[in-house]
N, C-alpha and C positions, 0 to 999 in steps of 0.2 A: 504494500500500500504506500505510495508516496505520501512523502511528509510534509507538512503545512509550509514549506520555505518553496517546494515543488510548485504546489498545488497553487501559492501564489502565485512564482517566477506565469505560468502556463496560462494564469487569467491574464494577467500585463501582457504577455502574445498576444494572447485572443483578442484583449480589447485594443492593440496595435492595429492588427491584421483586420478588424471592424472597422477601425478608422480608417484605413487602406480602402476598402472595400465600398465605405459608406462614398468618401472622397471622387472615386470612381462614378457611384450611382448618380453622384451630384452635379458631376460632368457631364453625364449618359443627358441627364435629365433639362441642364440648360443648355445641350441642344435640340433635344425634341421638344420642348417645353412651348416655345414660340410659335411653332409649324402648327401645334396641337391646340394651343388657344387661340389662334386667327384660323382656325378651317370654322367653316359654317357649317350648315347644320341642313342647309335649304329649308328652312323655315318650321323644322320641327324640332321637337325638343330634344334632347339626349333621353333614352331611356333609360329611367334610375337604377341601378344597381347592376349594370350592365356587364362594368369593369373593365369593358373592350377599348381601345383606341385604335381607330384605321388609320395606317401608316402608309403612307402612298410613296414608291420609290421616285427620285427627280427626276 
């Protein structure tokens, strides 16, 4: 069973490696972020709980 200096050292990774990752997501995110809040909609609403985003290639 590793020992609590272990089991620390392994969270401070993990929560590195999260922030790596979140860092990442937040890149991902401002750049589809823009393309995805100016598409319309042609005059219907989004339907709620959908979760979908149509990604159209350039």
């Amino acid at each position: 069973m590793p020992s609590e200096q272990e089991l620390l050292e392994r969270i401070r990774q993990l929560e590195e490696q999260n922030n790596e990752l979140q860092d990442k997501l937040d890149a991902i995110y401002s750049i589809l972020a823009p393309d995805y809040e100016a598409q319309e909609f042609d005059g219907e609403e989004e339907e709620e709980g959908s979760g979908l985003i149509n990604i159209k290639p350039s």
